[in-house]
Residue, then its C-alpha position, 0 to 999 in steps of 0.5 A: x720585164x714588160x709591165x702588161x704582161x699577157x698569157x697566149x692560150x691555145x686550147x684544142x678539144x677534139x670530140x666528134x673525130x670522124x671515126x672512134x670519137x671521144x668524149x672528154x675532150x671539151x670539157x678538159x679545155x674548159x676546165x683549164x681555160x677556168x682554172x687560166x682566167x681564174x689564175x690572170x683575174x687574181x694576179x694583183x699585176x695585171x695579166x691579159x688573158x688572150x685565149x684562142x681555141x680549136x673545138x670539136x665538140x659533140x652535141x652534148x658539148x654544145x650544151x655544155x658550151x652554151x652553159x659555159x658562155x651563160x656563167x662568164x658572160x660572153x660566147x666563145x668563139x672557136x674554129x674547127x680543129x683541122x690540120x690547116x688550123x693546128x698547123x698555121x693559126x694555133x701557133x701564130x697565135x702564140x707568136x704574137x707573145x713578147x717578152x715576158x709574156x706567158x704562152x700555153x699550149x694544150x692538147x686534148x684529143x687521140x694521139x698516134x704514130x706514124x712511119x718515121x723516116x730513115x734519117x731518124x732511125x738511129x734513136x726510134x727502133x720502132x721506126x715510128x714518130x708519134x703525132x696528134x690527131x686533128x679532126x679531119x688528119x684521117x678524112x679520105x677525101x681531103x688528101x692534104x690533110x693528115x697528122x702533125x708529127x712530133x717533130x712538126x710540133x716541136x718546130x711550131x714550137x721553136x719557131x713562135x718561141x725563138x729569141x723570147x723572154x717567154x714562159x713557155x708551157x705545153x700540156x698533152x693529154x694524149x697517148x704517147x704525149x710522153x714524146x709529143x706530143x688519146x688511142x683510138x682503140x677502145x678499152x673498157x665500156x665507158x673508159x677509152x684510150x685517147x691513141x687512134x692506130x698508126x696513119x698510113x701516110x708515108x711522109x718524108x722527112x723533106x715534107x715535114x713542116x719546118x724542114x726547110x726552115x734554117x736552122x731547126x734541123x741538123x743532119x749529120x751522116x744521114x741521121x738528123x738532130x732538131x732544136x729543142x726550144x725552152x719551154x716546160x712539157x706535162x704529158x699524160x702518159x710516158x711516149x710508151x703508153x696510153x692516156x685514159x679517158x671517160x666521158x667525164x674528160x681524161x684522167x689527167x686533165x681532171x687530176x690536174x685540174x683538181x691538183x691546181x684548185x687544191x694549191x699546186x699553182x703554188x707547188x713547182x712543176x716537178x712537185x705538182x707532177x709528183x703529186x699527180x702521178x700519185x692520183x693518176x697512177x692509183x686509178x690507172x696503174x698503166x699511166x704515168x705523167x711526166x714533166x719534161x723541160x729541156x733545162x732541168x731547173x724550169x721544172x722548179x718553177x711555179x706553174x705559169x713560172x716566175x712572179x706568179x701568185x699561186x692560184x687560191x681557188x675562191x667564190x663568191x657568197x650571197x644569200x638566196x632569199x627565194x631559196x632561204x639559203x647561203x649559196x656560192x657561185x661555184x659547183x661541180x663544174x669547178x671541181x667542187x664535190x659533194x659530201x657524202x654520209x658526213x664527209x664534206x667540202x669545206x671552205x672558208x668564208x672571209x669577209x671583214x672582220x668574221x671568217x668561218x669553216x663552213x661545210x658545203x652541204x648540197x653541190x649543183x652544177x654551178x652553185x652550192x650551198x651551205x651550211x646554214x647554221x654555220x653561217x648564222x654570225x653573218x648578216x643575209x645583206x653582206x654582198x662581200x663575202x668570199x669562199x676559199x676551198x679548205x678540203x674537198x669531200x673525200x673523193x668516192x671509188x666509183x665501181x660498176x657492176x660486171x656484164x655477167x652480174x647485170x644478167x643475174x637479178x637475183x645477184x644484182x638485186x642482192x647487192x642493189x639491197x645491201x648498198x642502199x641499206x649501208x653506209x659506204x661513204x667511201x664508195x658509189x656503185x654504177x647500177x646502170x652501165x655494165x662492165x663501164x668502171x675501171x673496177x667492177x663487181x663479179x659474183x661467181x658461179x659459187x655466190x662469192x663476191x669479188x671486187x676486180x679490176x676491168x682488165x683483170x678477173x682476179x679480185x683485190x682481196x679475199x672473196x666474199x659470201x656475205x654481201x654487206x661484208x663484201x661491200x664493207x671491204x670494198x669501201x676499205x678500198x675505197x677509203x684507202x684510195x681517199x686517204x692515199x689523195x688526202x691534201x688541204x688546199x688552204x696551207x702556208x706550210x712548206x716542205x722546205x720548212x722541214x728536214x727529212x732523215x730516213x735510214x734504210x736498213x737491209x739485210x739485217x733486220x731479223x738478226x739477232x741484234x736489237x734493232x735499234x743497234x742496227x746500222x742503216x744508210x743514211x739518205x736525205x729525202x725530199x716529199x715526192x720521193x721514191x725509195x727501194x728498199x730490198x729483201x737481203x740475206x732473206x731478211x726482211x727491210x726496215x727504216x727509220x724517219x725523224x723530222x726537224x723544223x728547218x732552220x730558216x723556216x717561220x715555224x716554230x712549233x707543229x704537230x705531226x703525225x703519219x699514215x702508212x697505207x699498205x699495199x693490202x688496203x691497211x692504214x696504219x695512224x700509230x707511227x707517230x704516237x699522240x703524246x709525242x707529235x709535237x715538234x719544236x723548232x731547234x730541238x730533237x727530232x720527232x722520231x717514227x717509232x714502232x711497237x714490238x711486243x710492247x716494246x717502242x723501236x724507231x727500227x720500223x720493219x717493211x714487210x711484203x706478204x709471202x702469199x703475193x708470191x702467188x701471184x708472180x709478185x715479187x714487189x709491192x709498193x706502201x705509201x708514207x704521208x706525213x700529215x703537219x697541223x698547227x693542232x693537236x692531230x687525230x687520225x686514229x680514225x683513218x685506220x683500218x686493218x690490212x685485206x687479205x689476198x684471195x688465196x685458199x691458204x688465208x683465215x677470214x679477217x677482220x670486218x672495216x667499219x666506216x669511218x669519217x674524214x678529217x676535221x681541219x676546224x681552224x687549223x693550217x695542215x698539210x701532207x708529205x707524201x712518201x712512196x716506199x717501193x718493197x723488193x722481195x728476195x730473188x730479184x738478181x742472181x747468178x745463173x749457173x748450168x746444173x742448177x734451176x735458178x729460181x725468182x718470184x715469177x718463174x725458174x730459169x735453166x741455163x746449158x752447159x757453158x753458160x753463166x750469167x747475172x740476172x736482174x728481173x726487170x719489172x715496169x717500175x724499174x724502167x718507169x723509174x729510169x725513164x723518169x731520170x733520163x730527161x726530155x727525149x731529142x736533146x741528147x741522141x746517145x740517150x735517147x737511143x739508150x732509152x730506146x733499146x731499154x723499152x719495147x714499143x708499142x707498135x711492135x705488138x699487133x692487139x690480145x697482148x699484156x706485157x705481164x707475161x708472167x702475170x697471175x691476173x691480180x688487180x695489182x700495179x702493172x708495174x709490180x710484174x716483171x717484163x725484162x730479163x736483164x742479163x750480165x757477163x759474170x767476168x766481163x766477157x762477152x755472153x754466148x750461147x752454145x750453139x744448138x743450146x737453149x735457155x729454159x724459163x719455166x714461169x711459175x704455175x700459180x694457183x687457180x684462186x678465182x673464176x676464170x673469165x677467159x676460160x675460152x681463151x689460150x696465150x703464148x709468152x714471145x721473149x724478144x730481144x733487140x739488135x742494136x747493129x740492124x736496129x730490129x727486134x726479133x723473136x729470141x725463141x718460142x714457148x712449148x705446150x707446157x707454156x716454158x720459155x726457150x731462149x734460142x738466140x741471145x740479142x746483141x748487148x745494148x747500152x745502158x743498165x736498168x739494173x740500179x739507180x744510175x743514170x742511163x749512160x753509155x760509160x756505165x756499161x750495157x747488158x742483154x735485155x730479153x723482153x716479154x709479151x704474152x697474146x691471146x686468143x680463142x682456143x675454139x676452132x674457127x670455121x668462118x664465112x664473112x661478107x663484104x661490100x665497097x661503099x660509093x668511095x670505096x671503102x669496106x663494109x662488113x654485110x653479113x657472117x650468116x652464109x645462109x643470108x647471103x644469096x639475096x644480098x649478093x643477087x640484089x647487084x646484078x652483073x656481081x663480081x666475087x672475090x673470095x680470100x682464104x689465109x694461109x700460115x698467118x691464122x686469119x685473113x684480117x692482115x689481108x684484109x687490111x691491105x687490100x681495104x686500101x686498095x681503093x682500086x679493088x672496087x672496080x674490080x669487085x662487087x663483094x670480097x668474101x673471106x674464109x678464116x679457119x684453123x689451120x695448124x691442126x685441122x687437115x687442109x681437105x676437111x677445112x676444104x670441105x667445110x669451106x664448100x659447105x659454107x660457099x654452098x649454103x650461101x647460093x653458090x653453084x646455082x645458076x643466077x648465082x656469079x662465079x668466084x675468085x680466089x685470092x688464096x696466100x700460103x697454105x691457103x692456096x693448097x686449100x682453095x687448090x683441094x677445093x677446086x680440084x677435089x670438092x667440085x668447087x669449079x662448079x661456082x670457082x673460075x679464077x685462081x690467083x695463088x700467092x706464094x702457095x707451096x704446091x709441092x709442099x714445105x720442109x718442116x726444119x726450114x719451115x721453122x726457120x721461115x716463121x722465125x724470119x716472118x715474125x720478125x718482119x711483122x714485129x719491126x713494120x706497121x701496117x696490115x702485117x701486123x694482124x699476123x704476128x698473133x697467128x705466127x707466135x701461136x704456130x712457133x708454139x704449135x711447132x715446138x709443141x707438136x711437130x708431128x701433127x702442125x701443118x702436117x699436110x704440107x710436109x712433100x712426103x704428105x698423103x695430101x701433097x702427095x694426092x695433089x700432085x697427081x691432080x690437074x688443074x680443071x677446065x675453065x679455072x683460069x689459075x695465077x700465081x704471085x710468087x717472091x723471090x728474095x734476091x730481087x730485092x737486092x737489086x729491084x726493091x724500091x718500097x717503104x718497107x723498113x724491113x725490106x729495106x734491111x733485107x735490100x742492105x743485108x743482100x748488097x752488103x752480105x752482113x747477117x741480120x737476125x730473122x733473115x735467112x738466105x740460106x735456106x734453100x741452097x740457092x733456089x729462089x724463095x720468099x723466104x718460106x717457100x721456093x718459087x719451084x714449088x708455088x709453079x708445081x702444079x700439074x699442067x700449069x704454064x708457069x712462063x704464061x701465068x706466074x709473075x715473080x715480084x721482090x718479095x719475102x713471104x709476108x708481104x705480097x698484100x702491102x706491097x704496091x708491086x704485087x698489089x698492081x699485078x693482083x689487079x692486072x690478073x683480075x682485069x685479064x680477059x677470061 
C-alpha cells in the first residue's frame, strides 16, 4: 500500500434549483468537508486531502461560504453543478485516485425518477430509474441537459474505480437515494422533501452514459444487467422513500455528522448506520438510512476504511484577556450545542500534566466558552491546551405552534406565559413559524392542549387543560427523545468487550408457572439489533438479559446499568438494581431483573397497552440501552412515568418534573442500544368462510370456497426484510422479489397515506399495517370464486381528537401485482361505509415478508394486497381558472376570479380562447398537464380557461348552467369579448354539448373539439369495468395520467355506493341523453371529435406508453392481462369506455368529415403525441 496516501472528494450541494429550491443543501457539504479535513489533519500517516466541489448556494449560503473561507484560512473554489459538470468533472476527479487512495462521493440535493426503459422491466415494476437532479437537468432552454440516472452513476462509478486498491464511499442524501443514487414537493412549512416529480425525458437505454462502454453492461433475452463496483453506499432513505430537510440541512447529513464527532468514525459502517437510523427514524419516522456495499464484509469496516484513526473531535483553548474568558475555536458550526437549564456540552481539557471536565457554558457560531471556575488550575499564558468533546448538551425537541393557534392570541399568549415561566430543559418552542416544526402545538375548540405530529391531528398523549402541565408532558417527550440519542463521544469501551444472552419467552408468560421456571429461546444478540417478540396464546412476551465481560476483553470490572424507554414516553432506570451493577470479568453474569409484588424475577414481561388498539395498533416499538461506566452509576434521574394515550377510557396521570442529564466527571461510559419490536395477538391467522376473522385494524369476511392464511403486514415488517436483502443490481432474481414486495411511489398521484387503516396517532408509520399477505392453506393455489368477493371492514375507531380534515373525504384502493404483465391494478373498490371488496385476487409472487427469512425464491411466495388510502375535499367544486403562455411558452395561473377576467383577457388584443372542461377524471389537472408540454399550443392560443366541477352526482345540465353563469360574468357574449374553443373529454363533452345546445353557450362557443364524449350515453356494467381498466393505466404510467387516479378511485366508490344516482345521466335510457339526442348541432360551432379505438394499437401504436405497450403485446399475443377489457363491446371499436358509435352520435354530425380516429384507450388522448397533433391540426383549420 502507498505510503502518500490521498482521499479524493467530490462534494455537491445544490440550493438555488431553478424551480422548488432547497435549503440545506451547502451547508451539509461543509459540514462533512470539516468533518473530512478534520479526519486527514489527525491521521498520524500522512493523508492528502484533495476536495473538488460543485455548488449552489442561495444567498444565505454565500455568507455562510464567506465565513467558512475566513476560519480555514483559504476561498473555496467551486463550479456550478450542472449536468455537464456532474457527468465529466465530478468523477474524473476521483479517477485520479491510486491505489490505496480513499475516494468519497456525496450528494446533497433533489432526487427523482424517470421512465425506465424496457430492457430494465424485468426488476423495476414501476418502470421507473431514480436520478439525481442537477441544477440545470430541468432547464427548458438547454435540451441536453437532464438527470443523471442511477445507472449512469453507478457507471462513473465502475468506471473511475476499475482495477484499484480503493476505498470507496458514496453518501446520498436525496429521495429515493436508497437505489442511487431530496422530492421537490413540499411537506410541512419550513420541512421539505429533498425528491422534485418524475422528468418527462424519455431517454433510451442506448443514450444512457456508459452504455457504449465495454464491459459495464450485460444483456441478455432483452433484459440488461450492470456492473456493480466495490465501493460502501450510506443513503438517506430507502430507494422507496423521501429524505427530509430544513434549512438548517437535511436530517441525515446532520445526524451523521453529529454521529461522526461523537466516535462513529471509530464504529463499522453497519454500527454507525444502526445507530443513525436510530436518531433519524425518531424524527422522521418515514426515513430509514441504509448501507449497501456490494461484499457485505465492507460494511464492518471503520468509516473511510482500514488503517484509519478514528476521528477524536478536538479544539483549540486560549484565554481571551479582552473578554476575560476561556474560549475554544469551535462552536455550532461544528456541531457544538449550547446547554440549557444546567444541561451542558462537556469536553475535556488536556494539556501537560492537568486534564479537566469542563462545561461549555456559552456556544456562539465559531467559539464557545468555558467554564471559567473549572479552568481555575490552568495558567491564562498556556497556548497548548486541547478540548476533546465528552457529551453534547442534550439535544431540545423543537416544537412549533399550529397555523390554527397562531390565529388565537388569547391561546398563544397562554402558552407564550407559561413557557417562559417554567423550566422545560428538554424543549424549545418555535413562537415565530406557524405549522413550520415536525411536532406542533394545537389548542381545540375546547381550550385543550395537544402536542401532534405536523402530518397527524392526533396528539401524542392525553390532552391537556392546564397549560404548564400540558408543557410538563411535552418535555417528557422531549427528554424521552434526548435519552433515546444519549452516547458519550469520549469512550474506549467496546461492544466487543461484551457477551449479551437475551431469551425471549412467548406464549407463556401469565401461566400458572412461576416465571423464572419458564422456558425461553436463547438468542445471542449484538448492540444495534432488533428483536420481535409476539403476543401468543393471548399471552403477554417476556425476556431475559445477562451480560458478561468478554473473555478477550481488557476489562475487568464495570458497572452497568439500563434504560427501558416505553413506547408511551416512560423511562424505566430500575432493571439493573444499583447494589448490583458491578460486573467482574470471569464471574456470573449480571442478570436484568424485575420487581413483581415485592418480588425480584429476571422474567421481564414486555407489555403493549390494550388502548393502542384504538387506534389500529397492533405494534409498538421499546427501546433497551444498556449504559456501561468504569463508576458507580446513577440514572434514577433519568425516570420518568408512562403517558397516557388520548383516549376518553383513561384516568388523569401523574405529572413528569424535570430532571437533569448525566453526569460523566471523570468517568469512561458508553450505551448499547437494543430495539425490542412489541407484536400484539391477531397478527396471523386463518381466514374461514361463515366466520368474521378479526385483527387489530380491521375484520376480514371471506366467501364460500375460500380459505387462507393472513399475515397483517406493517412497514416495519417490509422495512426489516428490505434491510436483509442487500445492494439492489447484484442479483436480479432479488431484486425482482424485493420489487413485487413493495408498492412504489410512482404508482400514486398526491393526498395518499399508505396507512389505510391508520387512526391519525402520531406514532411510527411503520406500526400500521400496509399489506395483507395471503397463504394457500394445503399448498393449493388460492382462487376466488367467481362473481365472490372478500370483505374488509377497517376498524371504526373513536373520534378521540378534533378533526383538522373534517372538510376532507378518503377512499382506501387494495392493489395487487401481476407478476406475468408486470402491472399493478386496482384488486376492488371500498362502499359508502369505507369496507373494502376484494374482487380479483393478484397473481402469487415470489417471496414471503412473513418471517424472518431471507427474501428467496426457494422459500415460497404468497398474494401480497397493498393499500392506499387518498383524500380530497368533500365540498362540491364549481370552478373557473385562468391561463396565459408565457415569452417561452409555458403556463401561467392569471386569475380564479371570473368577474376579473374580462380585462385581463381584453388587454391582448386579437385573443384566442381555448376552454377545458374534465370528464370521468374529476378535475381537469391531468389535462392540463399534458398540454402544458405542448409548447406548440401557444401559437394557437391567447388564454386556456379550465372548468373543474363535480361530476359524479351533480346532473350535467345544472354543472352546464353553472358553467355559463361563470363564462358569463367573466365577459363572454359581449361583443369585444373573443369567441371560445372547447376541449372537452369524456363527459365533459355532454357538457359543454348541453351548453352550446341548450344554455345559449353559441352565443360566445365557435368550435367544439370532443374527445372520446359518449353522445348516445354509457352502460353502467360496462362503465365499471371501463374504470377498472382506466385505473389501472393510470397506476402503471408517469406523467399527467396520474392527476386522474384520485378522481377514478373516488368514482369506483361512488359506483359501489350509489349506482343509481352516479353519473346517472350518462346512462342511453337517461331523460338528458334522451334530450340530447333530439338536439342539433348549432349554426356557426364548427364541431370535432377525437375518437380511440383500442384495436389500432395492436397494429399502429408506436408511443412510450408502457401501459399501451402492454395493451399492443396483449392484441398481437391474445393473452389477458388485468385491467384490459377487450370484450366489452362485442367487437364495436372502443377506447376501452366508450364506442367510437356513440362519440359520432350526434344529430346532423358528418363524422367522415370531422372525426379523427387514433390508437388510443380512453385515458390518454392528451399525453399522446398522435392526438396531441390532431388537437393542433383541428385548431389550425380554417373556420
Amino acid at each position: 500500500m502507498s505510503e502518500n496516501r490521498t482521499l479524493w472528494a467530490t462534494l455537491i450541494g445544490i440550493n438555488a434549483y431553478p424551480t422548488t429550491p432547497l435549503g440545506g443543501c451547502v451547508k451539509d457539504v461543509l459540514d462533512i468537508d470539516q468533518v473530512l479535513r478534520e479526519q486527514c489533519a489527525q491521521q498520524t500517516r500522512a493523508l492528502r486531502y484533495e476536495p473538488f466541489y460543485l455548488l449552489a448556494p442561495d444567498e444565505t449560503d454565500l455568507l455562510r461560504l464567506e465565513g467558512y473561507n475566513e476560519k480555514q484560512g483559504t476561498d473555496l473554489i467551486y463550479g456550478l453543478p450542472t449536468f455537464d459538470n456532474v457527468s465529466k468533472k465530478a468523477f474524473n476527479h476521483l479517477k485520479q485516485a491510486k491505489n490505496g487512495d480513499i475516494c468519497v462521493f456525496y450528494f446533497s440535493g433533489h432526487g427523482s425518477q424517470v421512465d425506465a426503459p424496457e430492457e430494465f422491466w424485468h426488476n423495476k415494476p414501476d418502470k421507473q430509474n431514480e436520478t439525481i437532479v442537477c441544477v440545470d437537468s430541468r432547464d427548458p432552454l438547454n435540451p441536453a441537459s437532464r438527470d443523471i440516472l442511477d445507472k449512469e452513476l453507478a457507471y462513473f462509478i465502475w468506471d473511475a474505480l476499475q482495477d484499484k486498491d480503493v476505498h470507496a464511499l458514496l453518501i446520498m442524501d436525496c429521495c429515493h437515494s436508497g437505489n442511487n443514487t431530496r422530492q421537490m414537493v413540499t411537506g410541512i412549512d419550513g420541512c421539505r422533501y429533498r425528491f422534485i416529480p418524475s422528468s418527462r425525458n424519455k431517454i433510451k437505454l442506448t443514450e444512457y452514459i456508459g452504455y457504449q462502454s465495454p464491459g459495464f453492461y450485460k444483456i441478455s433475452d432483452g433484459k440488461a444487467q450492470i456492473q456493480i463496483a466495490r465501493y460502501v453506499h450510506l443513503a438517506a432513505a430507502q430507494d422507496s422513500e423521501k429524505a427530509q430537510e430544513t434549512n438548517d440541512g437535511g436530517l441525515f447529513t446532520a445526524k451523521l455528522v453529529t454521529a461522526l464527532r461523537s466516535g462513529g468514525t471509530a464504529k463499522s459502517y453497519r454500527d454507525l448506520m444502526q445507530s443513525i437510523g436510530l436518531t433519524v427514524r425518531n424524527r422522521n419516522p418515514q426515513q430509514n438510512p441504509v448501507a449497501y456495499a456490494r461484499e457485505d464484509m465492507d460494511l464492518d469496516q471503520l468509516f473511510l476504511g482500514a488503517g484509519m484513526e478514528p476521528y477524536r473531535p478536538s479544539f483549540e483553548i486560549r484565554y481571551n484577556f479582552a473578554r476575560s474568558n476561556w474560549e475554544i475555536n469551535g462552536g455550532t458550526q461544528h456541531g457544538l450545542t449550547p446547554g440549557k437549564a444546567g444541561v451542558f456540552t462537556a469536553i475535556r481539557v488536556i494539556g501537560g500534566e492537568v486534564e479537566a471536565l469542563v462545561n461549555l457554558v456559552e456556544v456562539g457560531p465559531d467559539s464557545a466558552v468555558l467554564d471559567k471556575n473549572a479552568m481555575s488550575n490552568f495558567d491564562l499564558e498556556r497556548e497548548d491546551l486541547k478540548a476533546v468533546i465528552v457529551r453534547l448538551a442534550a439535544p431540545a425537541l423543537l416544537v412549533g405552534i399550529s397555523p390554527d393557534l397562531a390565529g388565537r392570541n388569547t391561546q398563544l399568549e397562554l402558552i407564550k406565559a407559561a413557557f417562559r415561566s417554567g423550566v422545560y430543559p428538554y424543549v424549545d418552542i418555535d413562537f415565530e413559524n406557524a405549522g413550520a416544526r415536525e411536532f406542533l402545538i394545537e389548542n381545540t375548540d375546547g381550550h385543550e392542549w395537544m402536542l401532534v405530529r405536523a402530518s397527524s391531528a392526533a396528539p401524542l398523549f392525553k390532552r391537556q387543560l392546564n397549560a404548564v402541565t400540558f408543557l410538563d408532558h411535552v418535555n417528557a417527550v422531549g427528554k424521552w427523545t434526548a435519552t433515546l440519542e444519549l452516547k458519550n463521544a469520549d469512550t474506549r469501551i467496546k461492544k466487543s468487550d461484551f457477551i449479551f444472552n437475551l431469551e425471549r419467552i412467548e406464549g407463556e408468560y401469565g401461566s400458572n408457572a412461576s416465571p423464572d421456571s419458564l422456558t425461553g429461546e436463547p438468542l445471542l444478540v449484538q448492540p444495534g439489533d432488533e428483536v420481535i417478540f409476539n403476543y401468543k396464546n393471548a399471552r403477554q412476551p417476556a425476556f431475559r438479559l445477562n451480560i458478561t465481560i468478554a473473555p478477550d476483553s481488557a476489562l475487568t470490572s464495570c458497572y452497568v446499568g439500563a434504560l427501558y424507554l416505553g413506547s408511551k414516553y416512560g423511562i424505566n432506570t430500575k432493571l439493573i438494581r444499583s447494589d448490583n451493577s458491578r460486573l467482574l470479568k470471569n464471574a456470573n453474569p449480571l442478570q436484568l431483573s424485575y420487581v413483581i409484588a415485592d418480588r425480584i424475577s429476571t422474567t421481564i414481561p414486555l407489555t403493549r397497552d390494550k388502548r393502542f388498539d384504538q387506534y389500529n395498533i397492533n405494534e409498538v416499538t421499546d427501546y433497551l440501552k444498556i449504559v456501561v461506566s468504569s463508576n458507580i452509576l446513577d440514572l434514577d434521574r433519568y425516570a420518568q412515568e408512562s403517558l397516557q394515550l388520548d383516549t376518553q377510557f383513561v384516568d388523569r396521570h401523574r405529572e413528569i418534573g424535570e430532571e437533569e442529564a448525566l453526569e460523566t466527571a471523570q468517568t469512561d461510559w458508553t450505551v448499547f442500544d437494543f430495539k425490542f419490536r412489541i407484536v400484539g395477538s391477531s397478527k396471523e391467522q386463518t381466514l374461514d368462510p361463515g366466520i368474521t376473522t378479526y385483527f387489530p385494524a380491521f375484520s376480514i369476511d371471506v366467501p364460500e370456497g375460500f380459505s387462507a392464511k393472513a399475515f397483517a403486514v406493517t412497514g416495519e415488517d417490509i422495512q426489516r426484510k428490505l434491510k436483509k436483502a442487500g445492494m439492489r443490481g447484484i442479483n436480479a432474481e432479488a431484486d425482482a422479489i424485493i420489487s413485487s414486495m413493495v408498492l412504489p411511489e410512482i404508482v400514486w398521484g398526491e393526498n395518499v397515506t399508505e396507512n389505510a387503516f391508520s387512526s391519525g396517532l402520531g406514532l411510527p408509520t411503520d406500526s400500521q399495517v400496509q399489506v395483507l399477505e395471503l397463504r394457500s392453506l394445503n399448498g393449493e393455489p388460492l382462487q376466488l370464486p367467481a362473481g365472490k368477493s372478500i370483505i374488509i371492514k377497517p376498524s371504526k375507531t373513536q373520534h378521540l381528537t378534533r378533526s383538522v380534515d373534517e372538510a376532507l373525504e378518503e377512499v382506501i384502493i387494495p392493489i395487487g401485482f401481476d407478476e406475468t404483465s408486470q402491472l399493478f391494478f386496482p384488486l376492488g373498490s371500498s362502499d359508502a361505509d369505507g369496507n373494502i371488496h376484494i374482487d380479483f385476487l393478484p397473481s402469487e409472487t415470489d417471496g414471503l415478508i412473513q418471517g424472518d427469512g431471507p427474501l428467496e425464491r426457494s422459500l415460497g411466495g404468497s398474494f401480497k394486497m397493498f393499500f392506499r388510502k387518498l383524500f380530497r375535499k368533500k365540498s362540491g367544486i364549481n370552478n373557473l381558472t385562468l391561463y396565459g403562455f408565457r415569452a417561452d411558452g409555458t403556463w401561467e395561473r392569471l386569475e380564479d376570479n371570473p368577474s376579473k377576467m374580462e380585462r385581463i383577457i381584453k388587454a391582448k388584443a386579437g385573443s384566442r380562447v381555448l376552454l377545458l372542461i374534465h370528464g370521468l377524471t374529476g378535475d381537469t389537472r391531468h389535462m392540463v398537464s399534458a398540454l402544458e408540454a405542448l409548447q406548440e399550443l401557444s401559437e394557437e392560443a391567447s388564454f386556456v380557461l379550465t372548468y373543474d366541477y363535480e361530476n359524479l352526482s351533480t346532473p350535467i345540465d345544472k354543472a352546464a348552467q353553472e358553467l355559463h353563469k361563470l363564462l358569463s360574468s367573466a365577459g363572454f357574449g359581449k361583443i369585444e369579448m373573443p369567441k371560445i374553443t372547447i376541449i372537452a373529454h369524456s363527459q365533459g363533452g355532454l357538457l359543454a354539448r348541453w351548453l352550446v345546445e341548450k344554455e345559449q353557450g353559441n352565443i360566445y362557443i365557435n368550435h367544439l373539439i370532443l374527445v372520446a364524449a359518449a353522445s348516445s350515453g354509457s352502460e353502467l356494467a360496462k362503465l365499471v369495468s371501463s374504470v377498472f381498466g382506466m385505473l389501472t393505466h393510470a397506476i402503471n404510467v408517469t406523467g399527467p395520467i396520474k392527476f386522474a387516479i384520485s378522481g377514478l378511485s373516488f368514482l369506483l366508490k361512488a359506483l359501489k355506493a350509489d349506482p343509481g344516482r352516479t353519473l346517472k345521466d350518462t346512462k342511453p335510457d337517461s331523460e338528458f341523453i334522451g334530450r340530447l339526442k333530439t338536439s342539433r348541432q348549432p349554426a356557426g360551432v364548427r364541431y370535432n371529435v377525437v375518437a380511440g379505438d383500442t384495436a389500432l394499437i395492436g397494429s399502429a401504436y408506436d408511443g412510450d406508453d408502457p401501459f399501451l405497450k402492454k395493451v399492443k403485446e396483449a392484441l398481437v399475443k391474445k393473452v389477458f392481462f388485468p385491467g384490459l377489457t377487450f370484450t366489452l363491446y362485442d367487437g364495436q371499436p372502443n377506447d376501452f369506455a366508450v364506442t367510437i358509435e356513440s362519440m359520432n352520435a350526434i344529430d346532423g354530425y358528418d363524422a367522415t368529415t370531422h372525426t379523427r380516429t387514433i390508437a388510443s384507450t380512453h385515458l390518454a388522448y392528451f399525453r399522446e403525441k398522435r392526438a396531441q397533433s390532431q388537437l393542433l391540426d383541428f385548431l389550425r383549420e380554417p373556420a
